[in-house]
C-alpha positions, 0 to 999 in steps of 0.5 A, a space after each residue: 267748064 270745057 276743056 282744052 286739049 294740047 292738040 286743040 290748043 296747038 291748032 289756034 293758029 300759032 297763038 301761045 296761051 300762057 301759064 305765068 304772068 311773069 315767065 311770060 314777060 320774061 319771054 317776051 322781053 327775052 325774044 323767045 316769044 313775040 308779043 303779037 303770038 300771045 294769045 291769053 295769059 292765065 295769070 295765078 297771081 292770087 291777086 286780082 288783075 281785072 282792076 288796074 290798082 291790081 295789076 299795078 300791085 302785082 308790077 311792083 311786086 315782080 319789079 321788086 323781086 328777081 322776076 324781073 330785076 334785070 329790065 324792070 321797067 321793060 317788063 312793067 310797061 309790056 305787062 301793062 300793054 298786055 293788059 290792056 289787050 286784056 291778056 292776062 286774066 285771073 278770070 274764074 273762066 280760065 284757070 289753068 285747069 281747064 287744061 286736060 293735059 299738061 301742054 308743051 312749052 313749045 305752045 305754053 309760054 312759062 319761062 324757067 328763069 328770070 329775065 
């Protein structure tokens, strides 16, 4: 499994590389973040998202909790866009330690607090 360095991850061309499936929602629907820099999400849900049925799980528990209490709706349906942009994955090819060294939020994506 080949790792990645933050200077590497820095260099993909503006592209953001989250940690958190919902702190990256949050971003998104925040502003800080636009959708169009998001490179890939790994997602540790402990659920798995390469199903539809998955991800829909995972939706309805974020929009259930404060995750995403505030625009629930905004959120699902740009997780659901994400998807199918194959973004998030929980993929045995990219969990988060592939990460040599902890990246900066300035190049990871994990927002702190709910939308």
């Amino acid at each position: 499994m080949e790792s990645i360095t933050a200077e590497q991850a820095k260099k993909q061309e503006g592209k953001q590389v989250g940690i958190s499936l919902s702190g990256c929602i949050c971003d998104i629907i925040n502003g800080r973040i636009n959708e169009e820099e998001v490179e890939e999400i790994i997602a540790m849900t402990g659920m798995d998202i390469s199903r539809k049925e998955g991800l829909e799980a995972v939706i309805d528990f974020y929009k259930n909790s404060a995750y995403w209490e505030k625009c629930p709706e905004e959120a699902a349906e740009t997780c659901r866009r994400l998807w199918g942009k194959g973004k998030p994955s929980t993929s045995s090819s990219t969990p988060r330690a592939r990460l040599s060294s902890p990246l900066s939020t300035a190049y990871v994506l994990n927002c702190g607090s709910p939308l």
